[in-house]
N, C-alpha and C positions, 0 to 999 in steps of 0.2 A: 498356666501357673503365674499368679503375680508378682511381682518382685516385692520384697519386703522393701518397706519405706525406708529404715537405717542403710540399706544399699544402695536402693535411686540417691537419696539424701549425699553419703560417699561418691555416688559413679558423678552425678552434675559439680557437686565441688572438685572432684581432681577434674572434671573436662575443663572447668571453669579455668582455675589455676593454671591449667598445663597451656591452655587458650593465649590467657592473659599473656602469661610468660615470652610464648613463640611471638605472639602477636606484637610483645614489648621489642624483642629480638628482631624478628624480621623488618624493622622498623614503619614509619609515615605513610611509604609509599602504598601499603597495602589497603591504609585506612583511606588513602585520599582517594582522589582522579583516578579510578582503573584503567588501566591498557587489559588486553587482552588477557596475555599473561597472568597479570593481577587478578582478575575477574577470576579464570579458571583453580589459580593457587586457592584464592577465600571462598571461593564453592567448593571446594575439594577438603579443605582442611573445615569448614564448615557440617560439612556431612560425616567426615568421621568424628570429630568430636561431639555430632547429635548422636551419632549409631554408641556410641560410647556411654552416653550419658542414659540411656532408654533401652538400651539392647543388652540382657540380663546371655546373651549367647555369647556376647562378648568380653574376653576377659580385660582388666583393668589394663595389666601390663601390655598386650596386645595393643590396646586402644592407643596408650600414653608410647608406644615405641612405634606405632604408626602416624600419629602428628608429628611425632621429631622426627622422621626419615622425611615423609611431607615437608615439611618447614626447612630439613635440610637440605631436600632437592630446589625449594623456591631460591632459598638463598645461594645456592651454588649457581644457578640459573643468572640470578640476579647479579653477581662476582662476572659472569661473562659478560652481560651485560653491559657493565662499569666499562670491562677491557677491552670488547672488542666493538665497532661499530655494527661490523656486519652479523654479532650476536644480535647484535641492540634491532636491526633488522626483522630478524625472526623472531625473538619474542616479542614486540612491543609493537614492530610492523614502523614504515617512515610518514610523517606527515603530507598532507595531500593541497596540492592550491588548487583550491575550487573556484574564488572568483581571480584574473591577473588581468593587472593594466582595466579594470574594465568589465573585463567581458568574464563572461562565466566558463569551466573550464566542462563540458559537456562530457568527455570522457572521464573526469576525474569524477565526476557524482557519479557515473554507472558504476566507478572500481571502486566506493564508495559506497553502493546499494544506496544512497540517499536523494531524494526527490526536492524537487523546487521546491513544495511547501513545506517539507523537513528545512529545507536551507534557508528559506525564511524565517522561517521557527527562531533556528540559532541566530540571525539575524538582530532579530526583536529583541531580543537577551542581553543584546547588546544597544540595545538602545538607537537601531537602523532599521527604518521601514520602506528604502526605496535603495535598491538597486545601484542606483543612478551614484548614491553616496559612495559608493564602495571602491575603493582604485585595488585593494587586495586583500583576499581573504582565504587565512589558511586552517583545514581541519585537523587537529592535532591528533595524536597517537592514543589521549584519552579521552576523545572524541568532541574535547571544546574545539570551540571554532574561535580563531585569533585571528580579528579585523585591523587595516589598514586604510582608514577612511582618505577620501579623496583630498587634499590639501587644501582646498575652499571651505571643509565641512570641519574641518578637524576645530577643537575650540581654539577661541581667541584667533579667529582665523585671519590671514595677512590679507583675505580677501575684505574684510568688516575692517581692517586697520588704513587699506589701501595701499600695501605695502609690496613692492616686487619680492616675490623672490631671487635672492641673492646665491642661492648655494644650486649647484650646476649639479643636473641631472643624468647620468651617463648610463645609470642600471636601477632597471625598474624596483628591484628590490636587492636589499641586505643579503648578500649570500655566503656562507660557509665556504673555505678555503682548506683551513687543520682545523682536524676535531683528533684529538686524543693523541697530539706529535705528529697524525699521519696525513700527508696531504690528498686533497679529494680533486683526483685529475679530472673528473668529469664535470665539476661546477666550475674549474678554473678552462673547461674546452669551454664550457656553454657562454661565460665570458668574454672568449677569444683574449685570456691572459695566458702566458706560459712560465714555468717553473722558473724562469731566468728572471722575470719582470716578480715575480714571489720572493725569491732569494733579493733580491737586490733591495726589496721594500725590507726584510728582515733585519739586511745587512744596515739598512739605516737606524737601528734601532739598536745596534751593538748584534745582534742575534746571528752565532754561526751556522747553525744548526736546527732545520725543522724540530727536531725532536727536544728544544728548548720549551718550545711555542706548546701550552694544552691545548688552545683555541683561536684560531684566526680567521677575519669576516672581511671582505669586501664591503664598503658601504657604498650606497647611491653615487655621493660624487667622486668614486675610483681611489678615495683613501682608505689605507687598510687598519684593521682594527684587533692588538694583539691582546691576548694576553697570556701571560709565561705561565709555564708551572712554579707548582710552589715547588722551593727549595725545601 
């Protein structure tokens, strides 16, 4: 039996509407860069709002009170997310350094599923066709790849100027200290800094208290890099 046309007509305008709406609500993230998470939530709120629009089995309100539980489990998901790091783990999964200092990280593509000419691939995207350029290169959580060209290559390079560098080398890369007030003892071991040498970079900044700090990063030449929450 076919659905009469003034129904299909009603079922795609509320899937439309109620679409648009969550879609407005659950905000950017869902539209941009997917992580995991994201992927799974707009395939899922995707298929029932088709089964809604075409499936004359299905009732309106049914359809319309099962994308708002959908869209309210994303965003309850997504509220963990924000607060906890180790939410942010499970849904979103953590970033992967595929090439460091160098060399390519061979374990990380396997945990990765991603192959040499896949890694190339995203290379090229980025405007690097040799290896050789690359000092770091990390796979993000929505799967772009974010390059740290070798400091010879990088433009306007001190190598073309003939210029020394002047700013002192101590750690291969920028690393995460606090993220969200809480401190991350495992980047501050792999360091070889401890809580006391943390505290005391704080204390020069007026800061009693980790839990002042939203964000704080280790940079290259061993100075630290804060920034507070907002009041």
């Amino acid at each position: 039996m076919n659905m009469p046309v003034n129904e299909m007509i009603l079922r795609v305008t509320v899937s439309f509407l109620v679409l648009f709406m969550l879609a407005r609500l659950m905000g950017r993230k869902e539209i941009g860069q997917m992580t995991f998470f994201n992927w799974a939530s707009a395939i899922g709120i995707g298929s029932i709002a088709g089964n809604l629009a075409v499936n004359e089995n299905t009732l309106i309100k049914d359809g319309v009170i099962s994308l708002v539980v959908w869209a309210a489990f994303t965003i309850a998901l997504d509220i963990i997310d924000l607060k906890s790091k180790q939410g942010r783990s499970v849904t979103t999964g953590d970033p992967l350094i595929v090439i460091k200092e160098g060399k390519i990280m061979e374990e990380a593509l396997k945990t990765a599923r991603i192959d040499l000419d896949e890694l190339q691939a995203l290379l090229r995207q980025k405007d690097i066709f040799s290896f050789k350029d690359v000092d770091c290169a990390i796979l993000e959580t929505n799967g772009d790849l974010s390059v740290l060209k070798k400091e010879s290559q990088q433009q306007v390079t001190k190598t073309d100027l003939n210029i020394k560098s002047l700013k002192e080398v101590l750690f291969p890369l920028p690393t995460d200290v606090i993220s969200d007030g809480k401190i991350n003892s495992k980047n501050l071991s792999k360091l070889n800094l401890g809580k006391g040498w943390l505290e005391k970079e704080l204390q020069k900044e007026n800061i009693q208290s980790v839990e002042e700090v939203f964000f704080a990063q280790v940079q290259q030449d061993g100075t630290l890099f804060i920034d507070r929450k907002s009041k």
